[in-house]
C-alpha positions as CSV (number, residue, x, y, z in Angstrom):
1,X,7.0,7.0,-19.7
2,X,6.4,3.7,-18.2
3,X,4.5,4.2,-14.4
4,X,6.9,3.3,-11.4
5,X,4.8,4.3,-8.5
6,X,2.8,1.7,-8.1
7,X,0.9,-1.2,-8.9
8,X,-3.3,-1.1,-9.5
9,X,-4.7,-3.9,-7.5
10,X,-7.9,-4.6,-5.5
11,X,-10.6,-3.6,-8.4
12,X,-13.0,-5.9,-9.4
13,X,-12.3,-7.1,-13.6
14,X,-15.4,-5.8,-16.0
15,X,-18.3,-8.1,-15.3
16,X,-17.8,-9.2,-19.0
17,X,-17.9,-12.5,-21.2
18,X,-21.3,-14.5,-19.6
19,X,-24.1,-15.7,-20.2
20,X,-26.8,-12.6,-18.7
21,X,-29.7,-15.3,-19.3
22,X,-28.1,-18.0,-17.1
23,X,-26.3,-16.0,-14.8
24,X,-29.8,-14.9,-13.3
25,X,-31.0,-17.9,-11.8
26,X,-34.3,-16.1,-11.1
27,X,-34.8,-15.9,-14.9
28,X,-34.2,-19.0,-15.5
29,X,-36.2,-20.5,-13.2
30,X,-39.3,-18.2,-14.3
31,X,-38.5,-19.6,-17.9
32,X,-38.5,-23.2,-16.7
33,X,-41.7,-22.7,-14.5
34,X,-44.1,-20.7,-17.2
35,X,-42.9,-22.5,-20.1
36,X,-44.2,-25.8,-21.3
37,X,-41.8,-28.8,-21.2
38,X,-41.9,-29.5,-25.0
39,X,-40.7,-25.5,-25.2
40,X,-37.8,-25.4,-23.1
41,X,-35.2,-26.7,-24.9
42,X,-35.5,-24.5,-27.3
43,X,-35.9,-21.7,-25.2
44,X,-33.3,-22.3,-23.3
45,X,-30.7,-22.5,-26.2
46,X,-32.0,-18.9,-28.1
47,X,-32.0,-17.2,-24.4
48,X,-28.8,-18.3,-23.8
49,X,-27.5,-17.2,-27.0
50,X,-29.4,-13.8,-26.6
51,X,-27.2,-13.6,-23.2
52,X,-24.2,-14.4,-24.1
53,X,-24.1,-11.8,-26.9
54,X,-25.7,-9.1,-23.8
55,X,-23.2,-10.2,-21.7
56,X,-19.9,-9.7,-24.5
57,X,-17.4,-6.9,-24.5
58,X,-18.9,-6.2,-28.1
59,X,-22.6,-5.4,-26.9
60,X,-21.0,-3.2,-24.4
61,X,-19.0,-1.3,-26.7
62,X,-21.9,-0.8,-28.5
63,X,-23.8,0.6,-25.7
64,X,-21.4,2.7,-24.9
65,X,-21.2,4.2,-28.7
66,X,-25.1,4.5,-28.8
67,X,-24.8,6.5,-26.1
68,X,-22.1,8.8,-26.7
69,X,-23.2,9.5,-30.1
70,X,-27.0,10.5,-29.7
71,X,-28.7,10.6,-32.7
72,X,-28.9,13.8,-34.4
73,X,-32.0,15.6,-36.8
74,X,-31.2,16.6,-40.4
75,X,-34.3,18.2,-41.6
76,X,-33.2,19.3,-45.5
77,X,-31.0,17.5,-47.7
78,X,-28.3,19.5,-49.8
79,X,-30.5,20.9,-51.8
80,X,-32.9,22.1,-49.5
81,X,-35.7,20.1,-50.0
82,X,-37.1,18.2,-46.3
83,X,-35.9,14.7,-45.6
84,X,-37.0,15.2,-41.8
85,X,-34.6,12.4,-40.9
86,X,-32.7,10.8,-37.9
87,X,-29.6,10.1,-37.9
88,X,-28.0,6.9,-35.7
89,X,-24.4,6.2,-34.9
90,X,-24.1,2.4,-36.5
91,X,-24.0,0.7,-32.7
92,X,-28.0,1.4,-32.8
93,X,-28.1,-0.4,-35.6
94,X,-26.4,-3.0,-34.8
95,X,-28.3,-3.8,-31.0
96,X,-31.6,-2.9,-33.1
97,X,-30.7,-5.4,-35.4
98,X,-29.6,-8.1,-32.8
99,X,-32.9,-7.7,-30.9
100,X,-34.9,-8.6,-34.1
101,X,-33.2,-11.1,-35.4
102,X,-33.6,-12.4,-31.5
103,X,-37.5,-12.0,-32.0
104,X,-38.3,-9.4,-29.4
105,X,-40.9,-8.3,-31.8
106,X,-42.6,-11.3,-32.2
107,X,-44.7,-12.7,-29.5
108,X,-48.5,-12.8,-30.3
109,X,-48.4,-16.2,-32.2
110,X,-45.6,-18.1,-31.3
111,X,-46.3,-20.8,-28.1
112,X,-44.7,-19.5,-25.5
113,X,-44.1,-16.2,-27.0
114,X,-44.6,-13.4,-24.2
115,X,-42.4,-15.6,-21.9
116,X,-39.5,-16.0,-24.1
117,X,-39.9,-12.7,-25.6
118,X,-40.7,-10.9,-22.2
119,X,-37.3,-12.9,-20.9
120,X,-35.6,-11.9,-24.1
121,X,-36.3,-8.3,-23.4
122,X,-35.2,-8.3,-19.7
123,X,-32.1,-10.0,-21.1
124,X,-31.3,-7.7,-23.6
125,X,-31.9,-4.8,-22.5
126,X,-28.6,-4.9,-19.6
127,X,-26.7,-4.4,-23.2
128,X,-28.5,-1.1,-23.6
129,X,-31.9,0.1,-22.9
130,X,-32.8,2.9,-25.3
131,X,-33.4,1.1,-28.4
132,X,-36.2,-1.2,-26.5
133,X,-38.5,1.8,-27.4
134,X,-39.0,1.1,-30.5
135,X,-39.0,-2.8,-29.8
136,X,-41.9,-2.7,-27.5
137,X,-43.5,-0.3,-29.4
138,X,-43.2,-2.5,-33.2
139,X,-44.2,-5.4,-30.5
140,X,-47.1,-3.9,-28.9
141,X,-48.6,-2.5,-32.1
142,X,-50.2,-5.9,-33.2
143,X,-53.4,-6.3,-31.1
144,X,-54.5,-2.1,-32.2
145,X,-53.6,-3.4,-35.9
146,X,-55.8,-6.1,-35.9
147,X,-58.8,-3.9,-35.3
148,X,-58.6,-3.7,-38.9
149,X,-58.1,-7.0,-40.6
150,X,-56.9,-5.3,-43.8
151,X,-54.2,-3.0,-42.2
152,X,-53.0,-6.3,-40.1
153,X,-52.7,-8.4,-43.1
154,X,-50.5,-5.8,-44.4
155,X,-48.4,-4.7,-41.5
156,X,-48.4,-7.6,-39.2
157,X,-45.7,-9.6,-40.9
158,X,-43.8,-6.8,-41.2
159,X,-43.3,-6.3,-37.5
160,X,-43.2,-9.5,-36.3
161,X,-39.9,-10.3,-39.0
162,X,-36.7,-11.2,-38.0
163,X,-35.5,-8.8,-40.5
164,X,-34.3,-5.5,-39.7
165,X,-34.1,-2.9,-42.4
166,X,-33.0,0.8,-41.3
167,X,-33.6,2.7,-44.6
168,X,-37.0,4.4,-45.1
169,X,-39.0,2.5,-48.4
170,X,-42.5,1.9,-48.7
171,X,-43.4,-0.6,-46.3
172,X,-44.3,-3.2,-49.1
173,X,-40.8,-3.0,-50.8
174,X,-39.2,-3.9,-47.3
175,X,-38.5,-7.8,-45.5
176,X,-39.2,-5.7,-41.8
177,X,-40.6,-2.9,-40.1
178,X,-40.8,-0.8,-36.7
179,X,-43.5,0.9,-36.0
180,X,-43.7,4.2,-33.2
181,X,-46.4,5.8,-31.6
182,X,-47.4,9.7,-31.1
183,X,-50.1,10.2,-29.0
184,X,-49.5,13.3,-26.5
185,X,-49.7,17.0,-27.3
186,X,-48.7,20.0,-25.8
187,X,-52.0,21.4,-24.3
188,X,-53.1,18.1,-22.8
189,X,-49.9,15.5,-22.3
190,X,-51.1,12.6,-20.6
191,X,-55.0,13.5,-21.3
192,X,-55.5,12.4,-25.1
193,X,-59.3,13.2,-24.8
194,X,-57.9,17.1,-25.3
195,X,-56.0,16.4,-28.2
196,X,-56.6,19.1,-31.2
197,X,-54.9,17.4,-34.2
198,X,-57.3,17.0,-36.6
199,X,-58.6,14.0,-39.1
200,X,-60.4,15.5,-42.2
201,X,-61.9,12.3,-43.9
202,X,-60.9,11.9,-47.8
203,X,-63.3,9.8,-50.8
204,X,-61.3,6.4,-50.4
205,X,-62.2,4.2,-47.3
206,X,-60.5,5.2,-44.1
207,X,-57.8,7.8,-45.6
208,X,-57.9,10.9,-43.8
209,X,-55.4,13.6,-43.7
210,X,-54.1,15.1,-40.5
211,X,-53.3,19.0,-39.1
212,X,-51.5,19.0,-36.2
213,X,-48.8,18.1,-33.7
214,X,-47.3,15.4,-31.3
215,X,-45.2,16.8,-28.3
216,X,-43.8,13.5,-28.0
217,X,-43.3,11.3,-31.0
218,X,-41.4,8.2,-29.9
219,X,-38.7,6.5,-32.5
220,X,-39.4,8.8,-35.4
221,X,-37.3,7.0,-37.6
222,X,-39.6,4.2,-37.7
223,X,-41.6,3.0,-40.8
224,X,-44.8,3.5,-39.1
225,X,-46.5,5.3,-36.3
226,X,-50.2,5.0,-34.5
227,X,-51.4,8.5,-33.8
228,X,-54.7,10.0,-32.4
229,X,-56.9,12.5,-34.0
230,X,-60.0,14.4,-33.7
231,X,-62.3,12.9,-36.4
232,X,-65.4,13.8,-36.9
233,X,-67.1,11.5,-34.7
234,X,-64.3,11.7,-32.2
235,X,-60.9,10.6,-30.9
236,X,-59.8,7.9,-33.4
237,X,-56.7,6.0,-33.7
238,X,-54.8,6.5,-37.1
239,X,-51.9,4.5,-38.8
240,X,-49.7,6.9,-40.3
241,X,-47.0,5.4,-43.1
242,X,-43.3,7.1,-42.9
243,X,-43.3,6.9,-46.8
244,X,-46.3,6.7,-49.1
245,X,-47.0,3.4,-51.1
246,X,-46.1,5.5,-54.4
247,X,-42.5,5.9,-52.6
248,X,-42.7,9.8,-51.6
249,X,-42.5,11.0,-48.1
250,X,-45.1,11.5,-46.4
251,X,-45.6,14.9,-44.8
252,X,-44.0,14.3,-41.2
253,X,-42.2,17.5,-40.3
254,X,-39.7,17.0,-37.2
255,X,-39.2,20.5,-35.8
256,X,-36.7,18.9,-33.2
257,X,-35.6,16.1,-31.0
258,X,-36.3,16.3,-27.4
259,X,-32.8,16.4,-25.0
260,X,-33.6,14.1,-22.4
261,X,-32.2,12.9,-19.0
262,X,-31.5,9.5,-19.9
263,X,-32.5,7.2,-23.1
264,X,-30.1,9.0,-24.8
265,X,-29.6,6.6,-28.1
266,X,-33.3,6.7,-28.5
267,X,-34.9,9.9,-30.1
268,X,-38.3,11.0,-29.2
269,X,-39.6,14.5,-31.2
270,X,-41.7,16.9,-31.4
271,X,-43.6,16.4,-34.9
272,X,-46.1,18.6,-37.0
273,X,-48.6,17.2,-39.4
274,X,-49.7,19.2,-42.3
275,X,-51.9,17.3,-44.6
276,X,-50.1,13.8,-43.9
277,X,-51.8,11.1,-45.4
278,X,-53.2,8.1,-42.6
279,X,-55.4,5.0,-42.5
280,X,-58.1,5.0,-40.0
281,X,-57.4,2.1,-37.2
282,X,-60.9,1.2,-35.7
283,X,-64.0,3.2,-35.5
284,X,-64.4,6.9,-35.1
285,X,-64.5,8.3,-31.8
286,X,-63.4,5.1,-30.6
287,X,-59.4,5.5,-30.6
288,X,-59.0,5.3,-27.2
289,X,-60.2,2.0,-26.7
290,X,-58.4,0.4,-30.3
291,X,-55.0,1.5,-28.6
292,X,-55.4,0.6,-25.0
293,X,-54.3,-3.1,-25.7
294,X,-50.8,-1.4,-27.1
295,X,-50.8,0.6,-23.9
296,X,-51.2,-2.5,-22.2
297,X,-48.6,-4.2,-23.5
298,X,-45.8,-1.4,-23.3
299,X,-46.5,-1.2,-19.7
300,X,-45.7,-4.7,-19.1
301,X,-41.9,-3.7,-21.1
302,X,-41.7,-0.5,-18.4
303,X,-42.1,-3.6,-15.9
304,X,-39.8,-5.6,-17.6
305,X,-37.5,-2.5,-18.9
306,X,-37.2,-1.9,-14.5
307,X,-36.8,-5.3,-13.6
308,X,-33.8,-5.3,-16.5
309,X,-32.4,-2.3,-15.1
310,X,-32.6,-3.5,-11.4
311,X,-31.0,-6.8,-12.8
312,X,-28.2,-5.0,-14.3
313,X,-27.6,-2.6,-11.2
314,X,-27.6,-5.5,-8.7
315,X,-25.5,-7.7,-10.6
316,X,-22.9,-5.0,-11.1
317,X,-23.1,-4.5,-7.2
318,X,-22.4,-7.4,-5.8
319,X,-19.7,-8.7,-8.3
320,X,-18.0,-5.5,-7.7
321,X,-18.5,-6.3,-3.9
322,X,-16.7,-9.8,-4.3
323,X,-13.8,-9.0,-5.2
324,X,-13.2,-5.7,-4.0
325,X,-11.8,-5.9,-0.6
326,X,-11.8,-3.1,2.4
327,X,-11.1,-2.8,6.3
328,X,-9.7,-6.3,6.2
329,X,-12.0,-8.4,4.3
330,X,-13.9,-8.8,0.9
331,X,-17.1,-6.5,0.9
332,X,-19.6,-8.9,0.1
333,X,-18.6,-10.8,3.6
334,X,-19.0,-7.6,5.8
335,X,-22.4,-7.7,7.5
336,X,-23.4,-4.6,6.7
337,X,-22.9,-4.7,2.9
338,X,-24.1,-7.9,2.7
339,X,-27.7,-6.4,4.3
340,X,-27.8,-4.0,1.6
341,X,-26.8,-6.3,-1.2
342,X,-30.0,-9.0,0.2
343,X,-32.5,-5.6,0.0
344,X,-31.2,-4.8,-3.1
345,X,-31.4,-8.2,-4.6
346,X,-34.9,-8.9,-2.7
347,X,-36.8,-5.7,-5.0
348,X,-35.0,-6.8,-8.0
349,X,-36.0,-10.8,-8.0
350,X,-40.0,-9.4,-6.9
351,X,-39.8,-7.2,-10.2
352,X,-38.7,-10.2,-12.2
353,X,-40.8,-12.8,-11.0
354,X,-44.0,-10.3,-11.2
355,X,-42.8,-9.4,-15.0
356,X,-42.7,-13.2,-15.8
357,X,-46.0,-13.8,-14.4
358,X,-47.5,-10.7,-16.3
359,X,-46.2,-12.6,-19.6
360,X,-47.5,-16.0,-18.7
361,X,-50.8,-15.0,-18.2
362,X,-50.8,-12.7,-21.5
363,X,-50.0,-16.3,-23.2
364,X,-52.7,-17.9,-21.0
365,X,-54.8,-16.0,-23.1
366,X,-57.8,-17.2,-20.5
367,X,-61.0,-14.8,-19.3
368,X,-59.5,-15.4,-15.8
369,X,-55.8,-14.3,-16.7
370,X,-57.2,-10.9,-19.2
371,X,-59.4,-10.4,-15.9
372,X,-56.3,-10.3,-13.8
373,X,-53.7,-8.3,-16.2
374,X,-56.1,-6.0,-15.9
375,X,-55.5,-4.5,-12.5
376,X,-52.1,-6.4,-12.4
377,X,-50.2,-4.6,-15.0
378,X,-51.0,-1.0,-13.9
379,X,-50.1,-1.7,-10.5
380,X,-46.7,-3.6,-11.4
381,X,-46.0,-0.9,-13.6
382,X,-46.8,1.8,-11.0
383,X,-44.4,-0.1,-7.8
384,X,-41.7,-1.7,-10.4
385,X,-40.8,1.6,-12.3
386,X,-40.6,3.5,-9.0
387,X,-38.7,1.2,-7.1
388,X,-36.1,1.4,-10.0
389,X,-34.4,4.6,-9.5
390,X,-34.1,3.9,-6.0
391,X,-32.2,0.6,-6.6
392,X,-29.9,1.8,-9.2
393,X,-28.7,4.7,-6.9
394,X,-28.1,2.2,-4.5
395,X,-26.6,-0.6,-6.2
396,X,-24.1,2.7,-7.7
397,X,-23.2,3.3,-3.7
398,X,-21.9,0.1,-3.7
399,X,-19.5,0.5,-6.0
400,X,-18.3,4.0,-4.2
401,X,-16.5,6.6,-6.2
402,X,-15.8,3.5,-8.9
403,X,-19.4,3.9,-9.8
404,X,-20.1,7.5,-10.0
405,X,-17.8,7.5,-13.2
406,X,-19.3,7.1,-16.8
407,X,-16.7,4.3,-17.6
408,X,-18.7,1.9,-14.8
409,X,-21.8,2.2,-16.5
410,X,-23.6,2.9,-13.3
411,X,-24.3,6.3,-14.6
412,X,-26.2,5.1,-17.5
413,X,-28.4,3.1,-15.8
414,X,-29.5,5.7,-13.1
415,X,-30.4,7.9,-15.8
416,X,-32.7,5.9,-17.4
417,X,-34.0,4.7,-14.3
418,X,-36.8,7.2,-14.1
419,X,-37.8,6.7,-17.6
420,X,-40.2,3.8,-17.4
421,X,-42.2,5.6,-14.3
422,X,-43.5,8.3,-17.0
423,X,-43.8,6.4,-20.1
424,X,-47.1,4.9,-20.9
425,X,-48.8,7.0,-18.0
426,X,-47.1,8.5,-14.6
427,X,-47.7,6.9,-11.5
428,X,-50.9,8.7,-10.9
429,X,-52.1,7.7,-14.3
430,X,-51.6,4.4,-13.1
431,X,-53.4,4.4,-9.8
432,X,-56.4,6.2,-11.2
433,X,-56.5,3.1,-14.0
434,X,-56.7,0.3,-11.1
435,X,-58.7,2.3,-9.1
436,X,-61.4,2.2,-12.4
437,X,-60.8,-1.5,-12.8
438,X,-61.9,-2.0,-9.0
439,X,-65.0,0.2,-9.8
440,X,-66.1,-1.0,-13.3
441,X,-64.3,-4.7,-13.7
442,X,-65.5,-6.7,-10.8
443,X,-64.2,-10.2,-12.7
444,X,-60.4,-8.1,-12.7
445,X,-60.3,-7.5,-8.8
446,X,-61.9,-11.3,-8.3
447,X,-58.7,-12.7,-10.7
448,X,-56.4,-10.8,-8.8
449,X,-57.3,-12.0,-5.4
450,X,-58.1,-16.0,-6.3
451,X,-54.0,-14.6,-7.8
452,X,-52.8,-13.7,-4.2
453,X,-54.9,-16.5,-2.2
454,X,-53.0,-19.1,-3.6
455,X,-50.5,-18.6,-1.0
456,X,-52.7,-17.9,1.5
457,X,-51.9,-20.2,5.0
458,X,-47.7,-20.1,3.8
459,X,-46.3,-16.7,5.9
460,X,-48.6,-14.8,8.2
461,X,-47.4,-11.5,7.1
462,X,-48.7,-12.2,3.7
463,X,-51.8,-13.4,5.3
464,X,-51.9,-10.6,7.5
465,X,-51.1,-8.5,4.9
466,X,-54.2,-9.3,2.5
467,X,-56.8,-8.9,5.5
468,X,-55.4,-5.4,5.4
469,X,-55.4,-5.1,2.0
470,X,-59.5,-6.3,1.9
471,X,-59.9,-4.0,4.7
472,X,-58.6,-1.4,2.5
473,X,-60.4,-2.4,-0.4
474,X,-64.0,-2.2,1.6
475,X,-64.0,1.4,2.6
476,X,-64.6,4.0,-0.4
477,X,-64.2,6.6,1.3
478,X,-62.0,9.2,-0.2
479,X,-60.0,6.5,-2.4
480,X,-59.0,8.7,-5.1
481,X,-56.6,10.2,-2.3
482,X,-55.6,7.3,-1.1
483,X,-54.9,5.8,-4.2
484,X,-51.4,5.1,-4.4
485,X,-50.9,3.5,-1.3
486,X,-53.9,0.9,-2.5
487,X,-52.0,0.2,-5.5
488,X,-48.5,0.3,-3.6
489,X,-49.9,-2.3,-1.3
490,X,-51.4,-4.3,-4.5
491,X,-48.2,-4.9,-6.0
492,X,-46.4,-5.8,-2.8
493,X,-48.6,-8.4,-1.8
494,X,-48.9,-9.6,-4.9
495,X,-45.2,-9.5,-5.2
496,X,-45.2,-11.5,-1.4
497,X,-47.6,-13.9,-2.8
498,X,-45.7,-15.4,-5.9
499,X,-42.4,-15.3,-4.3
500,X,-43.9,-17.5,-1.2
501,X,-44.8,-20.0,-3.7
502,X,-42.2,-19.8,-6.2
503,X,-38.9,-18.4,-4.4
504,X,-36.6,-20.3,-2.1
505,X,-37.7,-19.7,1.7
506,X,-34.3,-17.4,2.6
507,X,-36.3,-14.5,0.0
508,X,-39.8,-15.4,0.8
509,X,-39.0,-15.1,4.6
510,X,-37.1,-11.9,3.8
511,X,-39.2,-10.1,1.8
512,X,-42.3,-10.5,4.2
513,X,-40.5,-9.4,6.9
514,X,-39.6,-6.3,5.2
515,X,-42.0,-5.6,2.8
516,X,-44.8,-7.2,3.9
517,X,-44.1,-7.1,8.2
518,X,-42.6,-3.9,8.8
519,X,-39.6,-5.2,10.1
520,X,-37.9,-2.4,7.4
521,X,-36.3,1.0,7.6
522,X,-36.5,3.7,4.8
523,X,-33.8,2.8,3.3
524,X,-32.0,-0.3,1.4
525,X,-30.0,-2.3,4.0
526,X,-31.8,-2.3,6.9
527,X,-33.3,-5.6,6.7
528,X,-33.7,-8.2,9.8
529,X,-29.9,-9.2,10.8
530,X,-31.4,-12.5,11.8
531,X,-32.4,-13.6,8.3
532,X,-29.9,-15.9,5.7
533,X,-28.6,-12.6,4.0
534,X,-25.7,-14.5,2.7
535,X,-28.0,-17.1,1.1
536,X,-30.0,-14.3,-0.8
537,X,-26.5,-12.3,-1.8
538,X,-25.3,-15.6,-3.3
539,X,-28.5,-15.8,-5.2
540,X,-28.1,-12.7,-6.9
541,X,-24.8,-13.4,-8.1
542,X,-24.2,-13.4,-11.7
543,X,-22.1,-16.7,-12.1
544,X,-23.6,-19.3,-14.4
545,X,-24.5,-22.2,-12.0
């Protein structure tokens, strides 16, 4: 029966069919300022490729299925013999498959390659944000792999392919492989040093066989995983192979996956070991230390994962708010949406011009810049992935009772909004780890703050702001405490300092005041009414200019 009663008007169209790269003009500005002319071009062209494909009704659809179809654990085949396998709907295939065929596992050696891959990522992963596990993970692998030159000549060109190949084989008879990780246990979680899964050495060099368990084993359908065991000289880091060279399964028993909050098309499971077959990775006793480069680069994708999500959530908010109109007017011209649409788009341009200068300096490659990731990426990971939630919730107010439906996609995103905050370390984890940088690395806190002077003499609040923060720095006394405000106050003027020099004046000015000046409330929207807010609103937009 055809509907007589009225007609649907005033609701914004899906934000649909553009380009994601070069709708954000504070991507593409990061791109043109990290990468080297002779690169740009043809950074430029596969970005915007990569966005119009994030941006198309298909790549939603498929984030959409991915979601509503979480993958499911068949542990025997019909005959009752183990297979211990997960099961995807064919969307996760297919945005897996995009991503590496995009190259967001290959960064290491390619000029440029954390930039555009880091851009990449945040690009990508508006389409859908659970199967970046696995691609930071593959991604991150490289530096821990090459501990062990052997192992590296083996596995690195597997990870780094543009080839994606879901079926388990031997990881010689395949074009491409992803690799997971499964470090925490149930006694100890985030404290490794406790684990009791054990590494009993075999005749042939570096083969070892493990008893034990992971209480989170993330992307357990990949080819590989790097694990850590109790040898006996001590905590070492382990590749373990899905399936054996000779083609048989390796003993990997998953006793189920986990039912999470959010990151629903990604599967992360609880795994036993039983005499499972691995290659050492490093010396003994010293697997903390081969993995902490992987660490270190998943931690920049949790920034980078946040700044996506932010993206994503801002972009959604204020096209919804220009075309829906209310009490007279459109919503993004009423002064006090427009204040919270500026906040908003203030925290989600920091995050992305702090995740872009994370990635330069990782293909700076310099003593100087190492020095400076070092204190930089725990604290951007620590303020970025806690800002997220925050934003998202927001940016899903806009939108009013539109948003709080699963068809908006607003939902989606708040759920996974809390994710990156706990992976790779909780927000204490990541205080305590700048707090030992400032303690042990006296070249890291040096980098960071010849980082933050550049801009020294440009705003007074940010000048202000790192006389406090030196102040701060000077007194000892009862730092563990005190910790995350340090780090909190790291990140924002660190944050203050590249947008002074890199971001038009309308954001600089705005996000001193606020973030830096204490001309802020508690809550999103209660910025300054005498700054350009319009100016920084029509920034944000996602229009390709």
């Amino acid at each position: 029966m055809a509907a007589t009663t009225h007609t649907v008007s005033n609701q914004a169209p899906p934000l649909l069919g553009y380009d994601v790269f070069g709708a954000d003009r504070v991507l593409t500005e990061a791109v043109e300022r990290h990468l080297p002319a002779d690169l740009l071009d043809d950074a430029r062209g596969g970005l915007a490729e990569l966005g119009r494909s994030a941006g198309s009704a298909q790549a939603a659809e498929w984030g959409a299925q991915a979601n509503e179809n979480p993958p499911r654990l068949r542990t025997h085949d019909r005959y009752g013999n183990r297979v211990d396998e997960v099961e995807f709907h064919p969307a996760w295939h297919r945005l897996l498959g995009h991503a590496v065929t995009a190259g967001l596992t290959d960064a290491w050696d390619r000029p440029g390659g954390h930039v555009r891959r880091t851009a990449g990522f945040l690009v990508w992963t508006q389409a859908e944000a659970g199967h970046g596990c696995p691609l930071s993970m593959t991604h991150a692998a490289v530096p821990a792999l090459r501990t062990d030159p052997a192992v590296a000549a083996e596995w690195e060109p597997l990870l780094t392919s543009r080839v994606y190949e879901e079926e388990l084989r031997p990881a010689g008879q395949k074009a491409g492989a992803l690799l997971g990780m499964g470090m925490t246990e149930k006694q100890g979680g985030t404290d490794v040093r406790s684990n009791t899964t054990r590494a009993e050495p075999l005749s042939g060099e570096g083969e070892y066989l493990l008893t034990g368990h992971k209480w989170f084993c993330s992307a357990p359908m990949s080819d590989g995983f790097l694990v850590l065991a109790q040898a006996p000289g001590g905590l070492t880091c382990f590749l373990l192979p899905r399936v054996l060279p000779d083609g048989t399964r390796n003993v990997f028993a998953i006793q189920r996956l986990k039912d999470k909050l959010g990151n629903r098309s990604n599967a992360s499971a609880e795994v036993e070991f039983d005499g499972t077959w691995v290659r050492r990775i490093g010396e003994e006793g010293r697997g903390v230390r081969t993995i902490i480069d992987m660490v270190a680069a998943t931690r920049l994708d949790c920034v980078t994962g946040s700044a996506a999500l932010m993206r994503q959530a801002v972009a959604q908010a204020v096209h919804h708010s220009t075309y829906r109109s209310a009490f007279g007017g459109l919503l993004v011209d009423k002064p006090l949406m427009r204040n919270v649409l500026a906040d908003l788009a203030l925290e989600s341009e920091a995050a992305t011009v702090l995740a872009m200068r994370l990635a330069a300096a990782y293909d700076a490659g310099t003593e100087s810049e190492s020095a400076f990731l070092r204190i930089a990426v725990p604290a951007a990971k620590y303020w970025v992935t806690k800002r997220c939630a925050p934003l998202v919730a927001e940016a899903l107010e806009c939108l009013g009772g539109n948003g709080y439906v699963e068809e908006s996609g607003m939902p989606r995103l708040l759920r996974e909004a809390p994710l990156n905050s706990i992976w790779e370390g909780s927000g204490n984890v990541q205080a305590l780890d700048v707090l030992r940088a400032l303690q042990r690395e006296p070249l890291a806190l040096n980098a960071f703050l010849q980082e933050v002077g550049r801009a020294r003499g440009a705003d007074h609040r940010l000048d202000r702001a790192i006389r406090d923060l030196l102040t701060e720095l000077a007194d000892l006394q009862g730092i563990e405490a005190r910790a995350r405000r340090l780090v909190e106050r790291m990140a924002l003027v660190l944050q203050g300092s590249l947008l002074v020099r890199w971001a038009p004046s309308e954001v600089a000015d705005a996000f001193c005041a606020s973030r830096l000046g204490g001309e802020w409330g508690s809550a999103f929207g209660t910025l300054p009414h005498t700054l350009d807010l319009a100016s920084v609103v029509e920034r944000a937009r996602p229009v390709e200019r």
